[in-house]
C-alpha positions in Angstrom: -23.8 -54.3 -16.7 -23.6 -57.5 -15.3 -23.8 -56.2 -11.3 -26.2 -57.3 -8.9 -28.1 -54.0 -6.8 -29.9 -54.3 -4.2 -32.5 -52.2 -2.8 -34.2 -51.0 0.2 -37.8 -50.3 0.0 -39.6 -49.8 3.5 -43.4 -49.1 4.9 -43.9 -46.6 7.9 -46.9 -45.5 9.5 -47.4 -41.9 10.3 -51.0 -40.4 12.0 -52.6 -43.2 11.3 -51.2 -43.3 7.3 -49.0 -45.9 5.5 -46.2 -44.3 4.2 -44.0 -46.2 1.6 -40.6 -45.6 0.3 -39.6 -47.6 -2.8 -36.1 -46.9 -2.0 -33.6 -45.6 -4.9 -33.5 -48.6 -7.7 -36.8 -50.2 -9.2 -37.5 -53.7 -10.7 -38.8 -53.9 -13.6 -41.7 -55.2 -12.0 -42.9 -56.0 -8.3 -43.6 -59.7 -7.2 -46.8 -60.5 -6.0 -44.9 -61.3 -2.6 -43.4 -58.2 -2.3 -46.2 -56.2 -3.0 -48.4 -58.5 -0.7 -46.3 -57.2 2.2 -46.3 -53.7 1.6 -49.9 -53.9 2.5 -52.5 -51.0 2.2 -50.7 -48.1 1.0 -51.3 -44.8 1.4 -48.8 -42.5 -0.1 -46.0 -44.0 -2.4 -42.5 -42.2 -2.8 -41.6 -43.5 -5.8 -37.9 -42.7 -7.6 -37.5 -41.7 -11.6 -34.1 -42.8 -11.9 -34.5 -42.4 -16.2 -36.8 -40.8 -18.6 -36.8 -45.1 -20.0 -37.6 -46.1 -16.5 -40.5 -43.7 -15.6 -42.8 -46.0 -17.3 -42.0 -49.1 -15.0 -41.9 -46.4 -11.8 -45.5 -45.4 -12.4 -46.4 -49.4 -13.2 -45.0 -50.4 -9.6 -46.0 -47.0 -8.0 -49.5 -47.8 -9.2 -49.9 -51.1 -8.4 -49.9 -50.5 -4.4 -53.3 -48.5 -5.0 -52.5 -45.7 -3.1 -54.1 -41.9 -2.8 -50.8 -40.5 -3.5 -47.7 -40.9 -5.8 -45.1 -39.0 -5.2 -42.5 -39.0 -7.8 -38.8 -38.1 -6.6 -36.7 -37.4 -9.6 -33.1 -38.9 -9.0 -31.9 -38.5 -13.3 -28.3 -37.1 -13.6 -30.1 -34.6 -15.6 -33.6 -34.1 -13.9 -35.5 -35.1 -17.1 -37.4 -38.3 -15.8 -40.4 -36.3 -14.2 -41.3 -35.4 -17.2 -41.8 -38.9 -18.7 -43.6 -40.3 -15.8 -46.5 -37.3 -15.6 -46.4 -38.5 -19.4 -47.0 -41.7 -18.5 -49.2 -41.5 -15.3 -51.2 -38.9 -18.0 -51.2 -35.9 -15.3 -49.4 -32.5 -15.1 -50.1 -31.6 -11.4 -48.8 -28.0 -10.6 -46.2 -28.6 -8.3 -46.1 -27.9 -4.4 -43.5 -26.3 -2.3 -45.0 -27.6 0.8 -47.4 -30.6 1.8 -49.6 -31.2 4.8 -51.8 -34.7 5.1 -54.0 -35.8 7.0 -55.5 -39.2 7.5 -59.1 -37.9 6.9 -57.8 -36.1 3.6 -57.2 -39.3 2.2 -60.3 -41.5 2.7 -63.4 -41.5 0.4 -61.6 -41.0 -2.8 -60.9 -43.8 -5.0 -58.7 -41.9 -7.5 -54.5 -41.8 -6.9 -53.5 -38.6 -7.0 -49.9 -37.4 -8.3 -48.4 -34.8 -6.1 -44.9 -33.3 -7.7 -42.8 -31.5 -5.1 -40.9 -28.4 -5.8 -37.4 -29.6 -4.6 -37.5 -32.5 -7.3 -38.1 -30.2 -10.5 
């Protein structure tokens, strides 16, 4: 409708990694600004509030250029996971458990998607 939301988005390093959390409401789009002071990113949480909105999620997810995305599925109905492996053209077998390390992440240029267990 016609409310305002607000969000909290929010960077944190870990062993030498940038962790960011794009809170629990997406834009449409991220400003240049915004995304300016996210900085280098290493592995994005990013939520799938709607199977119409996973296409935006992966956009913004993305556009940090990370090694990881990590899609959290937050739908009522746990369909938007899904549409955004649709959209980020990947079908990773999911994990139950995840361990990272710094060195894991260098030399590759590719993002990988990582789907976690608890969010199917």
């Amino acid at each position: 409708g016609g409310r305002q939301l607000s969000n909290t988005a929010f960077t944190m390093l870990l062993d030498g990694m940038v962790l960011c959390h794009l809170g629990g409401v997406l834009p449409a789009t991220l400003e240049p600004a915004v995304r300016e002071q996210f900085g280098a990113v290493d592995v994005v949480f990013v939520p799938v509030t709607d199977t119409a909105g996973a296409k935006d999620a992966y956009r913004i997810a993305s556009s940090l250029m990370p090694s990881i995305i990590i899609p959290l599925d937050l739908s009522p109905k746990g369909d938007a996971l899904p549409a955004f492996l649709k959209e980020a053209g990947d079908s990773p077998a999911p994990v139950d458990k995840l361990t990272l390390k710094k060195k894991d992440l260098e030399g590759s240029d590719d993002t990988k998607i990582i789907v976690l267990e608890p969010f199917l």
